[in-house]
Each structure stands twice: as C-alpha cells, then as structure tokens.
N, C-alpha and C positions, 0 to 999 in steps of 0.2 A: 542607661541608668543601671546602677547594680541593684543586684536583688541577690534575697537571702532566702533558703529554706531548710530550717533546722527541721530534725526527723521530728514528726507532730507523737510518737511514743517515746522521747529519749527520756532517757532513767540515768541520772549524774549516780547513783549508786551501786548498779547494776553492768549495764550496758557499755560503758565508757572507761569502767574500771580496769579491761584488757587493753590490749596493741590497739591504736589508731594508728591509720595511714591515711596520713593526705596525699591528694592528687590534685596536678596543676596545669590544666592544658592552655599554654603560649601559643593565641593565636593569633592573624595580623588584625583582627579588629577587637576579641575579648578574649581576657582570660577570664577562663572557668576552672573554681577549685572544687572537691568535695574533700571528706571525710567518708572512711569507714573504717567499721568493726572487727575485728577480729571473724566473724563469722561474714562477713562482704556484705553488711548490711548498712543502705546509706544513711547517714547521719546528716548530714548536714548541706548544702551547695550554696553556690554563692560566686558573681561573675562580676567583673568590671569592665569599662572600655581600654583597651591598650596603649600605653603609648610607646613612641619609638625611642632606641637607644641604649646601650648600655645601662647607665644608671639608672633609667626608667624601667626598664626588663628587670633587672635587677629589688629596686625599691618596693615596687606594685606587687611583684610576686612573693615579699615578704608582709607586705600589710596583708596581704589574701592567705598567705598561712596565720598570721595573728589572731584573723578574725573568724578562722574559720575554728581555730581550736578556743576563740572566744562561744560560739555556737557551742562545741563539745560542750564546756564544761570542768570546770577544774576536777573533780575526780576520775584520770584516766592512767594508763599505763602507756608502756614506752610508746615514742609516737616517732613515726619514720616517713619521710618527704618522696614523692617519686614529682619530676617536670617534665613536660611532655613539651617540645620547640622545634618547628622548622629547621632546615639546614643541616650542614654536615655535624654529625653528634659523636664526638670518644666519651662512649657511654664510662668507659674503666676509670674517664677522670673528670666528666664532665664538661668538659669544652664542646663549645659551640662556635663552628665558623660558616661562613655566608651564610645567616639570616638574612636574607637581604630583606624580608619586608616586614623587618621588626628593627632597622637599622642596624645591624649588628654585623660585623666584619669579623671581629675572634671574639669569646669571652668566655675567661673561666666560671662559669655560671653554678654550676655543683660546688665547687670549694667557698664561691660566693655567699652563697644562700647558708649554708652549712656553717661560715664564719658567723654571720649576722644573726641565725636564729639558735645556735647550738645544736640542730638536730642533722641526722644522718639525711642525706642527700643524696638521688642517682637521677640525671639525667639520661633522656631516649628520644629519641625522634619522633616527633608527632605521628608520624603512619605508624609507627611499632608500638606504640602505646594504645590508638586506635585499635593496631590490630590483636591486641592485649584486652583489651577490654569486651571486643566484640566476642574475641575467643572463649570469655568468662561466661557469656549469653548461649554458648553452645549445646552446656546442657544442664539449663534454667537454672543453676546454682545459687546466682548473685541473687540479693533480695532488694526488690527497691522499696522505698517507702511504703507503708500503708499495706505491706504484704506479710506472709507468714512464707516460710521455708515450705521448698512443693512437695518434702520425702526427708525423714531422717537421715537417709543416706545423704543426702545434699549437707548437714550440718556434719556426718561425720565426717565424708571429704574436707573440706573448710579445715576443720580442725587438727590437718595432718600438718607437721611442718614445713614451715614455706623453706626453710633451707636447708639442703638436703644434698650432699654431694654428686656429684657425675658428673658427664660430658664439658660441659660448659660452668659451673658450678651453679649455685643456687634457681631453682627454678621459681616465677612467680604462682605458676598456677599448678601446682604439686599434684593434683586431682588426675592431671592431663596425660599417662603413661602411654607411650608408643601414639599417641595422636598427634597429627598436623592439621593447623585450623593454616586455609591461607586471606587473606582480607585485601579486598582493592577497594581501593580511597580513590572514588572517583570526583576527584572533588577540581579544585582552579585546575589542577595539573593531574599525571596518572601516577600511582605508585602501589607496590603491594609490602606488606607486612607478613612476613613468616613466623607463627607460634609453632614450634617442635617439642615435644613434651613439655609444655607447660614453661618451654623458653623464648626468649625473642631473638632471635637468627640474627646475626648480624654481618656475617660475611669476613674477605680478607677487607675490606676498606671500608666499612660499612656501606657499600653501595649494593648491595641486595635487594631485592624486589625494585629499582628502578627503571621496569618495565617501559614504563612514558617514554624512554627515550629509546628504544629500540625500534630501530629505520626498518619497517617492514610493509608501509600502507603506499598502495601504489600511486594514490593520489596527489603526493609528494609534496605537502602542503611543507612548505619554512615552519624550521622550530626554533623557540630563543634560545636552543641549545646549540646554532646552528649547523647539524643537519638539516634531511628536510627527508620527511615520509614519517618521522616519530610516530608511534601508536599514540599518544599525548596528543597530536594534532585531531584527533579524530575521533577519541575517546575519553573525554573530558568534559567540565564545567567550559574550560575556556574553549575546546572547539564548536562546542553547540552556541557560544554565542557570536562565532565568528563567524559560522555556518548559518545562523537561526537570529542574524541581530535586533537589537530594538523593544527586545520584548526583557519584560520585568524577571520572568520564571518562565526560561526558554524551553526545557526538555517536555513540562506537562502540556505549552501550547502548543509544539513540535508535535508532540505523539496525536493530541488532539485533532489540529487542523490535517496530519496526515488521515486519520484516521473518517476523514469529512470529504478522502476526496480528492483535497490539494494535490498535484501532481509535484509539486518543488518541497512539499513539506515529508512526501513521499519520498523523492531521492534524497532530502538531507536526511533522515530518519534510519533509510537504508545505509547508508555512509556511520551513521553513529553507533547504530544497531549491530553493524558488523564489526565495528573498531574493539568496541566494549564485547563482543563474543569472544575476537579477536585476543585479546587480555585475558578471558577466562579459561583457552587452552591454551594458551603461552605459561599461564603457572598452572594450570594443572598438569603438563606435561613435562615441567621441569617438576616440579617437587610433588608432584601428584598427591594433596588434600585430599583430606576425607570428607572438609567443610570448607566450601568458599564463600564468603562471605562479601556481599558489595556494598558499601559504604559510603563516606564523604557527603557533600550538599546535595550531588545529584540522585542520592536514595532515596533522597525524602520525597521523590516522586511517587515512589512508594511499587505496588503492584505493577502498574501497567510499562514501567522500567523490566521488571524481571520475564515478563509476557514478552515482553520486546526483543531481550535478551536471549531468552527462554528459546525463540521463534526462528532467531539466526544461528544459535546452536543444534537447535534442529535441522535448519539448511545443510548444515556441514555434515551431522551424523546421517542425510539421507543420502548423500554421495560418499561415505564411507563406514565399511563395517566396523571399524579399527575406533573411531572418535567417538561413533555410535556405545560401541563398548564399555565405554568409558561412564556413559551414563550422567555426563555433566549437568544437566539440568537439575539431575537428584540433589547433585550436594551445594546448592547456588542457595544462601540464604539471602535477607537483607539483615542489617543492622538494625537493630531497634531506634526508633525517631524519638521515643519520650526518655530517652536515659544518656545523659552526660559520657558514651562508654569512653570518650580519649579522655576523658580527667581519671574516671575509674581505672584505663587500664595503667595513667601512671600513678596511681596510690596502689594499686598490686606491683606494679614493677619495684615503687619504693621499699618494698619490702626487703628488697634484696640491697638497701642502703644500709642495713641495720650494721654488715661487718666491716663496714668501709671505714680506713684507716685515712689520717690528716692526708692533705696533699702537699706535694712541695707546691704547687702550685698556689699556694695561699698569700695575697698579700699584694696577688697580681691579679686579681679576681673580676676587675671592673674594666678595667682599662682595656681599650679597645687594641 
C-alpha cells in the first residue's frame, strides 16, 4: 500500500520557495520517492508497489513525482528529478539496459520522464545512488524530519554550489573535497558504489564496484553469472538463504542459532562472515576509503552484522601487520535503517540534471 509523509514543519512560503530535488528509487518490489530542500532537508516521502515493464516503469515513476511535488506545495523553485534503477545505466543519457527484474531490456527512461514531466532528469544505478546517499550520512549533514541542523557549518556546507567544475564535472555532494566514501550494498546480490569528492565513479563501462562477481571464494559455489567462486555467492542476501534456507530473516537467525552453539550454523556463519570481510579489503585496497559503509537489506541486521564482520577482519589483521595497518574496522559504518538514503541519494545526484540539454534520444523513450 502506498504511504505518504509530508515534512510535519513544511512552510509553502518559506521552505519550498528554493531548489527542490526529488528522488526516485526503482526497485523490484517498491518505488520510493522523496523531496528535498535546498538545504537536504526531507520534505516529503512516499512509496508504491512496482510494476513490470516499460510503460509501467515509465507511468508510476511519473505519478510518484506529481504527487510528490503535490506534498511540496505549489510555492517552490526550480525542481530537478534524480532515478535511482537496477541494471546497466548510461548515466550521460539515461538508458537503461537489463533490468531484468523490472522487465526491462533497453529503455530510454531519462529523456522519458523528462519529455512527460518537463523537468531535468539524471538517471544512476541503484548501488550509486545508495552509495550517494549513504555518503551524505557521513558527516551528519542531511537533516531528516523532525530535526534541526547539528552545527552551522553543516548549513553553510549545503549551501555551497552543487555545480562546480573539475574532474568529472558537477559534483552532487560539493561539501565532500579529497574524500572517498566506499558503500557495499549487501543486498539480493553484492556490489559497491564509489563516491570520490562528492562524485559517483563510474568507471570505463560503468561496471565499477561490481565486486559480487569477482571469482576469489574457494568454495566455488555456481554463480548466475556463470562463473563459480563469485564473492556474491557467499556474501550476500541470496547466499545466506542458499546457505541458511527456510527461514523468514536468515542472517539475524544464522548469527543467533550460531551464537547458541549450533555447530552448522557456526560453519555457515564463518563462510559469510569471511565473504563479506572478504568485500571490505577487496575495496579498501583497490580504492582505499576513508569511510566504508555496509548497506542493502542485510544491514538492517544491524550491529551484530558489523561484530561479525568487525571479528573476521580481525582474523586477517592477526596474521598480518600490513592489513592490521590499515585499521578497517575503524572506517566500517552501517547505513542508517530509518532513512530512505537510495531515493535521497538520487534527489542529490538529480541535481546535476539541472544542465542537461534535450536528448536525440527522445521520441524513442518507451519502447523496449
């Protein structure tokens, strides 16, 4: 069922009269949009059930920006769209190819949405908008409802320009100089998201941080990529329930019944515990973060996840001075559980929709 939560202080005369950026996270069972402020403050949220298909991809994530800037408020200033969708993403035009569990084969989905609502448009890949959002949580900036700002400096940041030339051109999180936040979405599958000054990495083919398929686990489990040893097999929502089946919310029973004793619940445990350690020096030692960040469904384990983690990391720094060094446990956060951050972090990537010029691609937007 959808559900709405307009910000319980919004001020149609005050508040709403700057930039609004929605954000729209395509996922395979709900999209979730928000709204925020100029100053990253939420306004508004609001989620539907999915359905498959072009057209429907298409349709739903236009009635979900209608309604969301029905929440705003008609007194607002320029408002810019960021989409957050599974699958291979050319963020530069918005194409989207295999979604496969959104039915989706190609679609021009950025010049789509952009034709039918009149507003600037940038599509990104789900993990890179996650890891956009999470990255905005780094240091307490973003304000969620019902809060006040932690430090002035937190609003004058905010209020520097989100488009600002260098490297890559416009950054979404402009606050973010010389920082790299890295983020693993340990979610159905494995992948990580790279924010680098306040940009989202994208690589030559956009296949960066697609760690999950890297053949390195000696267990050599089949992957649907087929390989077989993928880190994804072993590190994952879907290997803990291949490993751990039958149960409703595998990882918190897993860690539990290990934790009771279980001798099987013990070696699945150790097998996922090292996977997912596994994952966190594989990008800390390609792109060495200052902040790792773990995410996806299976965070919402919460604590005794990071313990977990936290404990096979240690395994490895006790048999080396070099890993030890590195001190990974320091920079291991989680994601926060109460805050929508992949719909947040594509209303900050949308920001960088604002200069985005027509596409030839328009006209061809739906069609598969």
């Amino acid at each position: 069922m959808a559900a709405s939560t307009p910000h319980p202080e919004a001020d149609t005369d005050s508040v709403q009269t700057g930039p609004i950026s929605l954000g729209i996270d395509i996922g395979g069972t709900k999209i979730e949009g928000v709204a925020i402020d100029g100053d990253k403050r939420l306004l508004a949220c609001h989620r539907i059930p999915t359905r498959k298909g072009n057209q429907a991809v298409h349709d739903d994530t236009v009635t979900l920006i209608r309604h969301l800037l029905s929440l705003v408020g008609p007194n607002r200033g320029p408002v810019t769209v960021g989409l957050g969708i599974p699958g291979r993403v050319d963020a530069n035009h918005g194409i989207v190819d295999d979604a496969v569990n959104l039915g989706i084969r190609h679609m021009a989905l950025g010049p789509a949405v952009a034709k039918t609502t009149g507003l600037p448009v940038r599509v990104e890949n789900d993990v890179n908008i996650a890891a956009l959002g999470a990255a905005s949580q780094a240091d307490n900036t973003l304000i969620a409802p019902e809060t006040t700002p932690h430090s002035e400096a937190a609003r004058d940041q905010v209020r520097r320009p989100a488009s600002e030339p260098g490297r890559d051109g416009p950054r979404a999180l402009p606050d973010q100089d010389d920082h790299v936040v890295a983020f693993i979405n340990l979610g159905t599958g494995l992948a990580a998201g790279i924010i680098r000054e306040g940009r989202i990495e994208h690589g030559a083919s956009g296949a960066i941080g697609e760690i999950g398929h890297i053949s390195v686990d000696a267990h050599q489990f089949p992957c649907k990529c087929g390989q077989c040893g993928c880190l994804e097999t072993v590190a994952s929502g879907a290997a803990v329930e291949a490993l751990w089946p039958g149960i409703a919310h595998p990882l918190p029973d897993l860690i539990a019944q290990a934790s009771k004793g279980n001798q099987h619940a013990k070696e699945v445990q150790d097998i996922i515990g090292h996977g997912i350690a596994l994952a966190v020096q594989i990008v800390a030692l390609a792109i060495d973060p200052a902040v790792i960040i773990l995410g996806g469904g299976m965070s919402k384990t919460g604590q005794p996840l990071l313990n977990l983690v936290t404990e096979h990391l240690n395994k490895s720094a006790a048999c080396s001075h070099f890993i030890a060094s590195l001190r990974l446990p320091d920079r291991l956060r989680l994601a926060p559980a109460d805050l929508p951050i992949a719909a947040i972090g594509a209303a900050l990537a949308g920001r960088m929709a604002a200069d985005s010029r027509p596409s030839e691609l328009i006209g061809k937007e739906i069609a598969s």
